[in-house]
mmCIF file of the N, C-alpha and C atoms, coordinates in Angstrom:
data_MODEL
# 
_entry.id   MODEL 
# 
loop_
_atom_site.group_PDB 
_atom_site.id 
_atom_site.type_symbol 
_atom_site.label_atom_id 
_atom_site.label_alt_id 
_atom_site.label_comp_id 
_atom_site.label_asym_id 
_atom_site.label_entity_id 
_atom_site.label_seq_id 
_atom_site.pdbx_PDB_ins_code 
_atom_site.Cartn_x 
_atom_site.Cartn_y 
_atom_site.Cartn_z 
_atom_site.occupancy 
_atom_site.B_iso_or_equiv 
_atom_site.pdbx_formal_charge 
_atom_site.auth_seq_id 
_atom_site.auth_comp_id 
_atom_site.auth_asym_id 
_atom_site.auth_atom_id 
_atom_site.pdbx_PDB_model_num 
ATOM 1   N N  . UNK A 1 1  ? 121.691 43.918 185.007 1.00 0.00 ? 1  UNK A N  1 
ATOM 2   C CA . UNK A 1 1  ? 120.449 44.432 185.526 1.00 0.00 ? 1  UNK A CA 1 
ATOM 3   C C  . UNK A 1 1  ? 119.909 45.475 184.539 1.00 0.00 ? 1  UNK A C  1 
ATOM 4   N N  . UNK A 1 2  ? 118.763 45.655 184.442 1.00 0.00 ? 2  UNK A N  1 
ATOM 5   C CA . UNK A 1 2  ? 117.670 46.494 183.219 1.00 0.00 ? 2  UNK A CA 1 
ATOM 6   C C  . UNK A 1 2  ? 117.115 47.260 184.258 1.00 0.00 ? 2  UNK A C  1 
ATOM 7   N N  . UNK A 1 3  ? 116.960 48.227 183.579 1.00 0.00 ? 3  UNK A N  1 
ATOM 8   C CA . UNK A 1 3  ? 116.080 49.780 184.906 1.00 0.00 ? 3  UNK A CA 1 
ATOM 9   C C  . UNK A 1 3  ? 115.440 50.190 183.488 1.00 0.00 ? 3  UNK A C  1 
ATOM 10  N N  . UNK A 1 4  ? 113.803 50.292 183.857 1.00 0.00 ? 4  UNK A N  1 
ATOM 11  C CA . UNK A 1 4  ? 112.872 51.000 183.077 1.00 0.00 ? 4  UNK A CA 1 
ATOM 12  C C  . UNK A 1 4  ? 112.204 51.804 184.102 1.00 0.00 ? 4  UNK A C  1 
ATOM 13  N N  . UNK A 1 5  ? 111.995 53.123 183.240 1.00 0.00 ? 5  UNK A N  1 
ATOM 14  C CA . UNK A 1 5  ? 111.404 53.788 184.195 1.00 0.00 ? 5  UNK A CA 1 
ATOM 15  C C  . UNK A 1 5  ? 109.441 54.010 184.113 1.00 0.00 ? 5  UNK A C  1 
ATOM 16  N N  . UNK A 1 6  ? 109.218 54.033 185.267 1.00 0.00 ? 6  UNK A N  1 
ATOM 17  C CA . UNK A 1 6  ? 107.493 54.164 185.002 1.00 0.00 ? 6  UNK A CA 1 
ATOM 18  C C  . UNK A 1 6  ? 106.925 55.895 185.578 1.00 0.00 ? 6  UNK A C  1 
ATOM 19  N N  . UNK A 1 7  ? 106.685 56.067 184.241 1.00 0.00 ? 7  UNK A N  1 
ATOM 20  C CA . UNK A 1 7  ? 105.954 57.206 184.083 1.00 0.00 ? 7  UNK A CA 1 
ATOM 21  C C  . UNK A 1 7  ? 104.632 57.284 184.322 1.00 0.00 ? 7  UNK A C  1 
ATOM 22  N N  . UNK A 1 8  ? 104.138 59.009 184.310 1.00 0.00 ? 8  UNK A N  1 
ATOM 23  C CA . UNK A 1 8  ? 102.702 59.131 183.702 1.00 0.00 ? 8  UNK A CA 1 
ATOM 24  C C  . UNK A 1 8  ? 102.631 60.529 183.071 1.00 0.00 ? 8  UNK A C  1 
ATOM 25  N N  . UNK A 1 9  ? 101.420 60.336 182.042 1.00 0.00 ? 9  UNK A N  1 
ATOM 26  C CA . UNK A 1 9  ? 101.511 61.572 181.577 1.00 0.00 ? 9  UNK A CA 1 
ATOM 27  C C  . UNK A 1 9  ? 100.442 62.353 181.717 1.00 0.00 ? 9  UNK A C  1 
ATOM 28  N N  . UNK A 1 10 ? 101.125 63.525 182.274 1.00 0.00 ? 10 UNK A N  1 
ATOM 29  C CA . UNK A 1 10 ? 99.820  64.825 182.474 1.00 0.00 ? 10 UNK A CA 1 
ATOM 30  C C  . UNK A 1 10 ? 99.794  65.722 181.661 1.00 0.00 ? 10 UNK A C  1 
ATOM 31  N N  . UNK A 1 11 ? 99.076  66.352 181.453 1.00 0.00 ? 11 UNK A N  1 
ATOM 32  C CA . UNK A 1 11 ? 98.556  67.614 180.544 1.00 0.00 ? 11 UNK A CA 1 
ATOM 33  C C  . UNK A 1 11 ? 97.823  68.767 181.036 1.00 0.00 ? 11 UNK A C  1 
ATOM 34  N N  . UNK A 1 12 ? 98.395  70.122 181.209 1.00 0.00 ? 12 UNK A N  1 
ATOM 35  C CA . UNK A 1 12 ? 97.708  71.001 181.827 1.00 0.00 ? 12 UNK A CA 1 
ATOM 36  C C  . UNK A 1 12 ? 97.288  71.755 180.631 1.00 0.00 ? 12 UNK A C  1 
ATOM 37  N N  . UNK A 1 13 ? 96.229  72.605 180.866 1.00 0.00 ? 13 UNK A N  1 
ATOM 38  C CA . UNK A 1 13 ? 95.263  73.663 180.159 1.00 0.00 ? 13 UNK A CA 1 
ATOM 39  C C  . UNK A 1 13 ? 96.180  74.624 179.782 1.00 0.00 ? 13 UNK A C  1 
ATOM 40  N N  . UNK A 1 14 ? 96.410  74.812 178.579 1.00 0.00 ? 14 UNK A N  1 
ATOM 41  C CA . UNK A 1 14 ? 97.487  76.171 178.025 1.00 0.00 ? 14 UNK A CA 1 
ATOM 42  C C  . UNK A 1 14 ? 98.602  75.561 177.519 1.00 0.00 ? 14 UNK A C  1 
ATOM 43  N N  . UNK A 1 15 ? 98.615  74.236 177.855 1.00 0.00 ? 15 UNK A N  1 
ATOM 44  C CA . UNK A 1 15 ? 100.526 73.546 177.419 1.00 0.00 ? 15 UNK A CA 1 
ATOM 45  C C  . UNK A 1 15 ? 100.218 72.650 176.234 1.00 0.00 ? 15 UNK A C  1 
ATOM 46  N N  . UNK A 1 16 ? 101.475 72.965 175.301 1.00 0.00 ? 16 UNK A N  1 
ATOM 47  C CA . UNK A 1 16 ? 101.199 72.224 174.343 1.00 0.00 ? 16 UNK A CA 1 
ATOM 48  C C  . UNK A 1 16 ? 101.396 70.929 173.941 1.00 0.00 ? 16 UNK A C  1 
ATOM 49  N N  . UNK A 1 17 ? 102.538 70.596 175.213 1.00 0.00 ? 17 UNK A N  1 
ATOM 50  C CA . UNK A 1 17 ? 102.958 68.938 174.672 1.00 0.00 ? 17 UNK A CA 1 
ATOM 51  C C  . UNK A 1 17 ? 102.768 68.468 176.233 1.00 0.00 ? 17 UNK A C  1 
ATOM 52  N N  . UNK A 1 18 ? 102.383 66.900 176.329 1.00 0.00 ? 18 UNK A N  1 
ATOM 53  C CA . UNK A 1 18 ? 102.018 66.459 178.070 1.00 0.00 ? 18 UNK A CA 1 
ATOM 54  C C  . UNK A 1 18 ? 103.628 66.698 178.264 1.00 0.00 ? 18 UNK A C  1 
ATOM 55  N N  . UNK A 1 19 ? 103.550 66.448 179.806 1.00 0.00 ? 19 UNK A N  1 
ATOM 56  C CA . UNK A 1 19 ? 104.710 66.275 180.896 1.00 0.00 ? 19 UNK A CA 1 
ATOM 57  C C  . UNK A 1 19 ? 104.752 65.300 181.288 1.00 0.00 ? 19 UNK A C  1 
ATOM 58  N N  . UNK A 1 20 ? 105.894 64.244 181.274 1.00 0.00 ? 20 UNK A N  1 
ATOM 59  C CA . UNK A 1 20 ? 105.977 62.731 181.570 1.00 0.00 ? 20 UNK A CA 1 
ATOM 60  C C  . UNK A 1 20 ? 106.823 63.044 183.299 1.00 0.00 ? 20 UNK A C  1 
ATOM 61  N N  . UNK A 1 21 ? 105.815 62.866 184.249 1.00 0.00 ? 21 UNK A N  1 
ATOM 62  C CA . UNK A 1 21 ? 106.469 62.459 185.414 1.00 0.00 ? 21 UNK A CA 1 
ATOM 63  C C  . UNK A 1 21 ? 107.288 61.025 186.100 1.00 0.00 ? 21 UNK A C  1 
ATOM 64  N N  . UNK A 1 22 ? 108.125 60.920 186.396 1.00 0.00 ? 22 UNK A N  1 
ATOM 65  C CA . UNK A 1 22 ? 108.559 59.545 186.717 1.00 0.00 ? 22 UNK A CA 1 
ATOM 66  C C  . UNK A 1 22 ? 107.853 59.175 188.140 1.00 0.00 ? 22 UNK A C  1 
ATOM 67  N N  . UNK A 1 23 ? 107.465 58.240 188.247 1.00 0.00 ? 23 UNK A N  1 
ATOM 68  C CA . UNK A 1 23 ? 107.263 57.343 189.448 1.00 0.00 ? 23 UNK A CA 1 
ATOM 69  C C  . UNK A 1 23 ? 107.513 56.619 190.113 1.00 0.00 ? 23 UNK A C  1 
ATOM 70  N N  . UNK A 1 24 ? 108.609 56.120 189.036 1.00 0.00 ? 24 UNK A N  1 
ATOM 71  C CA . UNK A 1 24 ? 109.001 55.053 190.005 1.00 0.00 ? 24 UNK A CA 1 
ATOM 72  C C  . UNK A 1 24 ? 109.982 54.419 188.952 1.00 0.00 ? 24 UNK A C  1 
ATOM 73  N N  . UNK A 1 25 ? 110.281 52.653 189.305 1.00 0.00 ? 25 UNK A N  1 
ATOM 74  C CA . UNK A 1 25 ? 111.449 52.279 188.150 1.00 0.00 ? 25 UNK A CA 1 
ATOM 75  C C  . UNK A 1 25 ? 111.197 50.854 188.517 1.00 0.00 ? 25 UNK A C  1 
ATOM 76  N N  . UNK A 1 26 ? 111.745 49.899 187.512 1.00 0.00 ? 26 UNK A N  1 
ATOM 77  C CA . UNK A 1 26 ? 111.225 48.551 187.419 1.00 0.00 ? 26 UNK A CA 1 
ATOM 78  C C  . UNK A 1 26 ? 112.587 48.046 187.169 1.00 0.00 ? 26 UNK A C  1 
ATOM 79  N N  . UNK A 1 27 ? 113.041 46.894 188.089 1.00 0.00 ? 27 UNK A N  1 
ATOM 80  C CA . UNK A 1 27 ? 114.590 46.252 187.773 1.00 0.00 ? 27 UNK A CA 1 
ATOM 81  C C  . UNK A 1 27 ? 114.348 45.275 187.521 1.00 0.00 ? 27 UNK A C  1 
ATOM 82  N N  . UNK A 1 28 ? 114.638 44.760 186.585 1.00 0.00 ? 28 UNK A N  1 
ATOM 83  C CA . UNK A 1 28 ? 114.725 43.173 185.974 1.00 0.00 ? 28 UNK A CA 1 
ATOM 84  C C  . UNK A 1 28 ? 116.142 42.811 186.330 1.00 0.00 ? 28 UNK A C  1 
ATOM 85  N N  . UNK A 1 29 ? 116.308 41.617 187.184 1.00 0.00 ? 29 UNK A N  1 
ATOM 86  C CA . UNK A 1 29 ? 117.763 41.317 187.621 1.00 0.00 ? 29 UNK A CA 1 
ATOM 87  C C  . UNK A 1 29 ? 117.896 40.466 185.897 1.00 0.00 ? 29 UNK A C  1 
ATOM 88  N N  . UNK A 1 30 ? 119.734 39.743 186.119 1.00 0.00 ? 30 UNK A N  1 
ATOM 89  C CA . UNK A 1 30 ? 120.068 39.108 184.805 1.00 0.00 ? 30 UNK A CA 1 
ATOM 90  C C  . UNK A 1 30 ? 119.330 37.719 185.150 1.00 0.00 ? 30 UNK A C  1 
ATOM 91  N N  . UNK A 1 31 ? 118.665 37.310 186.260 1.00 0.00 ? 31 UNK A N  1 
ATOM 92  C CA . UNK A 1 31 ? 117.607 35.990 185.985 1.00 0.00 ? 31 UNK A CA 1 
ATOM 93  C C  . UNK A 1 31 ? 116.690 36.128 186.017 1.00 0.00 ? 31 UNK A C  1 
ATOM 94  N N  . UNK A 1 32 ? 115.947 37.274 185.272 1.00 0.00 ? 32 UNK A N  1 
ATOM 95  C CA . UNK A 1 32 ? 114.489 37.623 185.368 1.00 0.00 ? 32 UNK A CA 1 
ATOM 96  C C  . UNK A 1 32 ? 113.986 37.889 186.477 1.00 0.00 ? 32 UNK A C  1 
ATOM 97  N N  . UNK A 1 33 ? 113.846 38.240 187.419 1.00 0.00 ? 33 UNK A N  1 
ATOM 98  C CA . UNK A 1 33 ? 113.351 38.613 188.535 1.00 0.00 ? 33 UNK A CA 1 
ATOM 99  C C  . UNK A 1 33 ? 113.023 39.908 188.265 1.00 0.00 ? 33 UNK A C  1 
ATOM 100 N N  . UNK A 1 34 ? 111.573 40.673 188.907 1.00 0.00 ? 34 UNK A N  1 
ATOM 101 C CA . UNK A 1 34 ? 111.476 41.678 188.368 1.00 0.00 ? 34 UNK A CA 1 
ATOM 102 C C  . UNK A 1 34 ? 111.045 42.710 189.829 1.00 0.00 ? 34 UNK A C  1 
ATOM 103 N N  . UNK A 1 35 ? 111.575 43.811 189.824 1.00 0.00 ? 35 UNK A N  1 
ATOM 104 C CA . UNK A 1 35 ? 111.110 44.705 191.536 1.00 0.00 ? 35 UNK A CA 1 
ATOM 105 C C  . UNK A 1 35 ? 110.479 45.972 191.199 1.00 0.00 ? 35 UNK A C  1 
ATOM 106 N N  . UNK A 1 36 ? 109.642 46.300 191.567 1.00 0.00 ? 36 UNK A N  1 
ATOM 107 C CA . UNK A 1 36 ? 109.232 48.045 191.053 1.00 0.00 ? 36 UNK A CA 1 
ATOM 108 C C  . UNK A 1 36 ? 109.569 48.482 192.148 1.00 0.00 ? 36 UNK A C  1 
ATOM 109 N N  . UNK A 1 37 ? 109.916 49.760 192.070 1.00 0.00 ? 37 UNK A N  1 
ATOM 110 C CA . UNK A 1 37 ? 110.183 50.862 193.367 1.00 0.00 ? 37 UNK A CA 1 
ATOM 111 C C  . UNK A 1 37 ? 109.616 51.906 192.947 1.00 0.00 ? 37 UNK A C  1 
ATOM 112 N N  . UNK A 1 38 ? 108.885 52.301 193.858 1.00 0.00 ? 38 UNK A N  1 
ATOM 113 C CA . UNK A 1 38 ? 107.804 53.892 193.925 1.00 0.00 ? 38 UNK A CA 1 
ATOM 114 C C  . UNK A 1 38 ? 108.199 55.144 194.118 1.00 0.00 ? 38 UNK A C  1 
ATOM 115 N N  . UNK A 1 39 ? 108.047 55.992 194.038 1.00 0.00 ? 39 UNK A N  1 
ATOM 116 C CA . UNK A 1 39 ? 109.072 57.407 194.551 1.00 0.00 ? 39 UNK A CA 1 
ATOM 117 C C  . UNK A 1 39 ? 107.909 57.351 195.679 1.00 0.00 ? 39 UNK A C  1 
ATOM 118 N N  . UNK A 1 40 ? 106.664 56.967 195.575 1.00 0.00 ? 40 UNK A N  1 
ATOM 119 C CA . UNK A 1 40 ? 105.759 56.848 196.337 1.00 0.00 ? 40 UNK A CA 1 
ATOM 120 C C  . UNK A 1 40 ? 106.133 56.311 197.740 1.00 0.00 ? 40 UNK A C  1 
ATOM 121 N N  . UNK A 1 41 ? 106.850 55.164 197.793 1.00 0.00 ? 41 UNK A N  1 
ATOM 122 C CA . UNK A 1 41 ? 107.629 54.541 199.021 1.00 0.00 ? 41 UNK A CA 1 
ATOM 123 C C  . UNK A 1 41 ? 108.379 53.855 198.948 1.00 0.00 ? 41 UNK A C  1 
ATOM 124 N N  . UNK A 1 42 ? 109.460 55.171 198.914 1.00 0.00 ? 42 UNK A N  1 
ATOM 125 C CA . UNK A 1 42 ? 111.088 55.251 199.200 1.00 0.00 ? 42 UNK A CA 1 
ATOM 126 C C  . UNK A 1 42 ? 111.537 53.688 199.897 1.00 0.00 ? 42 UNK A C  1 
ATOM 127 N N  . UNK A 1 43 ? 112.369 53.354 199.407 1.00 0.00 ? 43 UNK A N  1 
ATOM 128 C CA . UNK A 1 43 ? 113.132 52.325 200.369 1.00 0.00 ? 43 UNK A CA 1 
ATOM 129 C C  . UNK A 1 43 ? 112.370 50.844 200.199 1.00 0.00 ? 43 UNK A C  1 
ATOM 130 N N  . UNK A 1 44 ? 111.578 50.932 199.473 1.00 0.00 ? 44 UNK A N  1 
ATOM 131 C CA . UNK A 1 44 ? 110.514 49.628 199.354 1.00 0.00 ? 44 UNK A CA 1 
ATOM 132 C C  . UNK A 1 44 ? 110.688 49.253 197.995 1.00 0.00 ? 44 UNK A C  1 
ATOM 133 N N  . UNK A 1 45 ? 110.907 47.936 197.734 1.00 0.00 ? 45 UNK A N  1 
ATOM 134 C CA . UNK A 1 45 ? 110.781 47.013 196.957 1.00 0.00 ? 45 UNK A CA 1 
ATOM 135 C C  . UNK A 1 45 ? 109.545 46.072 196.644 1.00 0.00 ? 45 UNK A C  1 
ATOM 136 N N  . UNK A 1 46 ? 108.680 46.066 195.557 1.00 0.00 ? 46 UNK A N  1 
ATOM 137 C CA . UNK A 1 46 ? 107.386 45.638 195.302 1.00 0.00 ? 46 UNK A CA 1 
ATOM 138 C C  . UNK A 1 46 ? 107.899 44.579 194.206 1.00 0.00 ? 46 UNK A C  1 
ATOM 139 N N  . UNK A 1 47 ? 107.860 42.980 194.736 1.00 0.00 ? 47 UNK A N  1 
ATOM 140 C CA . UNK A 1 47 ? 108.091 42.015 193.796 1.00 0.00 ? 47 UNK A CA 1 
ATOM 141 C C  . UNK A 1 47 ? 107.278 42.122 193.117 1.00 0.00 ? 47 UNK A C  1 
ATOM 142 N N  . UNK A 1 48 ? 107.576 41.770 191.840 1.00 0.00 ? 48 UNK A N  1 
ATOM 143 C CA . UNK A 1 48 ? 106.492 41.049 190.743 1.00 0.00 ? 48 UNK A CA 1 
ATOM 144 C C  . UNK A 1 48 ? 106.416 39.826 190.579 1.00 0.00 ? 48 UNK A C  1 
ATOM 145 N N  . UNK A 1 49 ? 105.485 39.018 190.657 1.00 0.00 ? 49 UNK A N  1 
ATOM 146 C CA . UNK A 1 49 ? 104.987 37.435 190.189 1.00 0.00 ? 49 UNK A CA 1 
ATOM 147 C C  . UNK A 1 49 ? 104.153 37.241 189.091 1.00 0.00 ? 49 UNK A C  1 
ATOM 148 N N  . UNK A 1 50 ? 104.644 36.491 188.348 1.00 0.00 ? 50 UNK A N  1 
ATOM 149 C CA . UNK A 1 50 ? 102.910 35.793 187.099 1.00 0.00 ? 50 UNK A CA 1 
ATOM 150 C C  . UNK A 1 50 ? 102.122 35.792 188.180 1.00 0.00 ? 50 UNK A C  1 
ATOM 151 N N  . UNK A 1 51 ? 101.005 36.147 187.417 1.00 0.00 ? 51 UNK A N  1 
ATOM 152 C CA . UNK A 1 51 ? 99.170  35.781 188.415 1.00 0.00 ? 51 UNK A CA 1 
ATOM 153 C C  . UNK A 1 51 ? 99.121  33.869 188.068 1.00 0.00 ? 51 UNK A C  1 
ATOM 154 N N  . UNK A 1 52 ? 98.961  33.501 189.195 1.00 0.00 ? 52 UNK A N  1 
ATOM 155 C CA . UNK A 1 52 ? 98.504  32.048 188.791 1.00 0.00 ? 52 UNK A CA 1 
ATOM 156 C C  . UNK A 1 52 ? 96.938  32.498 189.197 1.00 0.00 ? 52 UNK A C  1 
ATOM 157 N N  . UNK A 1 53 ? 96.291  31.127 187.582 1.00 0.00 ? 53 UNK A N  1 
ATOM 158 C CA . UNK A 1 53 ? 95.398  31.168 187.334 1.00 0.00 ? 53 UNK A CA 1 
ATOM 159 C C  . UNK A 1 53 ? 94.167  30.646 188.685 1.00 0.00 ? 53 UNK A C  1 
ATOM 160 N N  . UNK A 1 54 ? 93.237  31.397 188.355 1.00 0.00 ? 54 UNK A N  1 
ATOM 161 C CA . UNK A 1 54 ? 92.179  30.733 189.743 1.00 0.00 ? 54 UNK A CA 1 
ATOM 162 C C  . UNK A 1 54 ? 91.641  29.352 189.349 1.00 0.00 ? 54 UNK A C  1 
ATOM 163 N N  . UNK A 1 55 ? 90.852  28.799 190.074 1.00 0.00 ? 55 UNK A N  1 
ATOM 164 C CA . UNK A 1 55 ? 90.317  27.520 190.436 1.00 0.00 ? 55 UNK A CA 1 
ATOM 165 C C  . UNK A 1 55 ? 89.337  27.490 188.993 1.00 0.00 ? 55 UNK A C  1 
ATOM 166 N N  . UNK A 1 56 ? 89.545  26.884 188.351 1.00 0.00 ? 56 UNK A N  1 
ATOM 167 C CA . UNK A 1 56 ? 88.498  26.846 186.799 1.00 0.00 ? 56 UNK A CA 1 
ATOM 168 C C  . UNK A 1 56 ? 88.876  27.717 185.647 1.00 0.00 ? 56 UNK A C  1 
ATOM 169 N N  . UNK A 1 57 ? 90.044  28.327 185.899 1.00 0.00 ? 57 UNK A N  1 
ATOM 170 C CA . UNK A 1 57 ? 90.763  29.674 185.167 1.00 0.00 ? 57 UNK A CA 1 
ATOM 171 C C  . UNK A 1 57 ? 91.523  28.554 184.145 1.00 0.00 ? 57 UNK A C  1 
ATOM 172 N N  . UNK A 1 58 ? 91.295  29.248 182.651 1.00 0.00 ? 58 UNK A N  1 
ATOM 173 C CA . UNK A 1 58 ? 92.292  28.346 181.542 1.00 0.00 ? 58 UNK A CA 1 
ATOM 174 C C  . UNK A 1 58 ? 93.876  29.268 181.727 1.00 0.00 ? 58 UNK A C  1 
ATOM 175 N N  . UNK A 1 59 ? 95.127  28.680 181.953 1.00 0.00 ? 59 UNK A N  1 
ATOM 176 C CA . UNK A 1 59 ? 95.927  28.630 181.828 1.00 0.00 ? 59 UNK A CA 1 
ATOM 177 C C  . UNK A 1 59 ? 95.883  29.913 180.860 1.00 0.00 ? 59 UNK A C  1 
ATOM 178 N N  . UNK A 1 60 ? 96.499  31.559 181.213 1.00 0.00 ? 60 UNK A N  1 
ATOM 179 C CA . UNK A 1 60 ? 97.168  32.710 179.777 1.00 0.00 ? 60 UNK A CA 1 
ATOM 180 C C  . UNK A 1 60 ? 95.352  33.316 179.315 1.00 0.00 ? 60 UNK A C  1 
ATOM 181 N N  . UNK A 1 61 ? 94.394  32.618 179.911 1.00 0.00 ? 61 UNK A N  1 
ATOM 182 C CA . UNK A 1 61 ? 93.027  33.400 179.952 1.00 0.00 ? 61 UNK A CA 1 
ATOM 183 C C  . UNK A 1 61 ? 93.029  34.158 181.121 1.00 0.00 ? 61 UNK A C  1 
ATOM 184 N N  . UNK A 1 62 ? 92.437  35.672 180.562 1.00 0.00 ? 62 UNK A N  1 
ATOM 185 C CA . UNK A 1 62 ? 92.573  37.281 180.978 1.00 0.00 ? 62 UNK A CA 1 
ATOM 186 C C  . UNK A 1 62 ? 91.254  37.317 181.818 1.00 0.00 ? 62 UNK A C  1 
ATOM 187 N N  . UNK A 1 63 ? 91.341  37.398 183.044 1.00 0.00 ? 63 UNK A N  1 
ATOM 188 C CA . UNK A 1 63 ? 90.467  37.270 184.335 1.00 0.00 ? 63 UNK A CA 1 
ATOM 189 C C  . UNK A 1 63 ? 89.411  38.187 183.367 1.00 0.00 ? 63 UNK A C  1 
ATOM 190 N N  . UNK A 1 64 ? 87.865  37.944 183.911 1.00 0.00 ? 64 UNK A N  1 
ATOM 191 C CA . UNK A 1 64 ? 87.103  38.740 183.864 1.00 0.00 ? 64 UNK A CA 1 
ATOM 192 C C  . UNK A 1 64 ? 86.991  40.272 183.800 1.00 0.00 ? 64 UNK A C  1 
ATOM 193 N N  . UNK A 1 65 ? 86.838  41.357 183.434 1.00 0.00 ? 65 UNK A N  1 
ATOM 194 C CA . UNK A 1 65 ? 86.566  42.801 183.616 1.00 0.00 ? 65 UNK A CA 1 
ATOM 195 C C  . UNK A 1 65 ? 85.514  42.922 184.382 1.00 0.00 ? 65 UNK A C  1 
ATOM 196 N N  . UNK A 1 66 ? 85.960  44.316 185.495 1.00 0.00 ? 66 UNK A N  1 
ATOM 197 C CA . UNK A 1 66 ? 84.776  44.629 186.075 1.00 0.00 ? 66 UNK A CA 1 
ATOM 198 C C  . UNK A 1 66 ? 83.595  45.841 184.991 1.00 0.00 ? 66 UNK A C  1 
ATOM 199 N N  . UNK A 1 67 ? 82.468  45.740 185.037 1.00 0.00 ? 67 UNK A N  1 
ATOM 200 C CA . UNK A 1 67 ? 81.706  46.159 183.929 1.00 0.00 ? 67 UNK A CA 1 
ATOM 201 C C  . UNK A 1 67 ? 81.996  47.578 184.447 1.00 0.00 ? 67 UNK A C  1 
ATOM 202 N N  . UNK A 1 68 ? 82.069  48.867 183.278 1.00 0.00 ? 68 UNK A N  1 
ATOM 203 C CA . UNK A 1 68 ? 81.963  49.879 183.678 1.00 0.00 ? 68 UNK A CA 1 
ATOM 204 C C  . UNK A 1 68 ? 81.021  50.675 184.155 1.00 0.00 ? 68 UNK A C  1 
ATOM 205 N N  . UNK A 1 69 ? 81.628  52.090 184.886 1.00 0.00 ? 69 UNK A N  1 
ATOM 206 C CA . UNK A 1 69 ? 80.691  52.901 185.251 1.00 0.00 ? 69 UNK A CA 1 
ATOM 207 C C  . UNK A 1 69 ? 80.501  54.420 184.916 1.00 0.00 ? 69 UNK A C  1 
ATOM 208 N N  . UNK A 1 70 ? 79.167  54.672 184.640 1.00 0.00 ? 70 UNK A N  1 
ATOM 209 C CA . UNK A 1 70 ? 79.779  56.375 184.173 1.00 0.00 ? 70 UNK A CA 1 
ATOM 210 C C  . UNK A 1 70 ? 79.585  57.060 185.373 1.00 0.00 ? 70 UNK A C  1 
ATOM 211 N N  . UNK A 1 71 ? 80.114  57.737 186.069 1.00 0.00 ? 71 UNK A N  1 
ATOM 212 C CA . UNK A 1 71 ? 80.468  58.006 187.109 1.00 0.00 ? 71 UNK A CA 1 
ATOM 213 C C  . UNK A 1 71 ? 79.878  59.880 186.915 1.00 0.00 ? 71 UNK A C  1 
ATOM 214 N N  . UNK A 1 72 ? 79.600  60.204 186.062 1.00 0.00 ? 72 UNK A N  1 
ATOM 215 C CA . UNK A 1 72 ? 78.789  61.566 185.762 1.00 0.00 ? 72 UNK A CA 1 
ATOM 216 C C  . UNK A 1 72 ? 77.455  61.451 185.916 1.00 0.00 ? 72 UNK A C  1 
ATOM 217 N N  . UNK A 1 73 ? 76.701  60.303 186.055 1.00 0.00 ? 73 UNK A N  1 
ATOM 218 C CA . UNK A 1 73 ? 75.452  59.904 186.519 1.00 0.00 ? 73 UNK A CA 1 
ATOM 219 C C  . UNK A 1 73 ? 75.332  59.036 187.558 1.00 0.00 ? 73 UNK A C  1 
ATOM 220 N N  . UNK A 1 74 ? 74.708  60.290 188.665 1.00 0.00 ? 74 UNK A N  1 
ATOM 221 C CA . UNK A 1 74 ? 74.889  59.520 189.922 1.00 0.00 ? 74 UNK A CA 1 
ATOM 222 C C  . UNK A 1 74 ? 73.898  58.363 189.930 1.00 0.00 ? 74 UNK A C  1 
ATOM 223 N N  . UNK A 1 75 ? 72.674  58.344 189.177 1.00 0.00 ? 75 UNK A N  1 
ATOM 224 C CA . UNK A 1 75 ? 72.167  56.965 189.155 1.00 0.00 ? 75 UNK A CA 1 
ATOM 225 C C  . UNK A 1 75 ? 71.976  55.893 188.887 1.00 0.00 ? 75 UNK A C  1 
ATOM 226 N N  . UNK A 1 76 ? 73.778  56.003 188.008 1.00 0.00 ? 76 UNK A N  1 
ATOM 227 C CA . UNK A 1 76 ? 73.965  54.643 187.724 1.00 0.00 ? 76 UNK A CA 1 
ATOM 228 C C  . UNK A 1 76 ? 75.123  54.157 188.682 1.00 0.00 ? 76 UNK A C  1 
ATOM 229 N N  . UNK A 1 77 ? 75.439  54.790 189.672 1.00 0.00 ? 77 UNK A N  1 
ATOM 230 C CA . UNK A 1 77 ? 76.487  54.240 190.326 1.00 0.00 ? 77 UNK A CA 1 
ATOM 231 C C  . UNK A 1 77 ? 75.811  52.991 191.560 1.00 0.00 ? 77 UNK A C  1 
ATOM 232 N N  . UNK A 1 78 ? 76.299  52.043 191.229 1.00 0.00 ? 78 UNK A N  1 
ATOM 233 C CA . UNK A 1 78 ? 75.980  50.731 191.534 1.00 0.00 ? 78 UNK A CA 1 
ATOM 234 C C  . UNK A 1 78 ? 75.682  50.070 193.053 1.00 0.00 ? 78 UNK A C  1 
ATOM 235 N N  . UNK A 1 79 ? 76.229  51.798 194.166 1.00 0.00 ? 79 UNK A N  1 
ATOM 236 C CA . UNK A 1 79 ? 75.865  51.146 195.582 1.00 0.00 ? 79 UNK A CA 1 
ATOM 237 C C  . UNK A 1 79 ? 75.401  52.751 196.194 1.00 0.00 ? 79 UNK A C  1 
# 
C-alpha cells in the first residue's frame, strides 16, 4: 500500500516561507485502487474512479472549461 499525503499551501503576511497544511491522504492499494481520506471527514473513505467519457466525448479528451470570472467586478458576474 502507497500513502501520499494532500496538502495546501498558505502564506501569511510577515512569514517568509508558505506553511504546507495536510488534509488529508490518498492510498493506492497494491492493485491500484485508489481512496482519499479528509481530515475534513474523519472515518470516510472517498473512492477514486477514471471519469468515463460523456456521450460524444473522444476517449483521454479534457471536458470543456468553465469560462472565467473576475469576481472584483461585480458587473461581470454572470447571474
Amino acid at each position: 500500500m502507497k500513502y501520499q499525503d494532500l496538502v495546501v499551501k498558505k502564506t501569511w503576511e510577515g512569514q517568509e516561507k508558505p506553511k504546507w497544511l495536510t488534509v488529508g491522504t490518498i492510498r493506492t492499494t497494491d492493485d491500484g485502487k485508489q481512496f482519499i481520506e479528509l481530515n475534513l471527514f474523519p472515518d470516510t473513505s472517498i473512492y477514486v474512479f477514471d471519469r468515463k467519457p460523456r456521450e460524444g466525448q473522444v476517449q483521454n479528451q479534457a471536458p470543456q472549461q468553465a469560462p472565467s470570472v473576475n469576481l472584483d467586478n461585480q458587473e461581470e458576474i454572470p447571474f
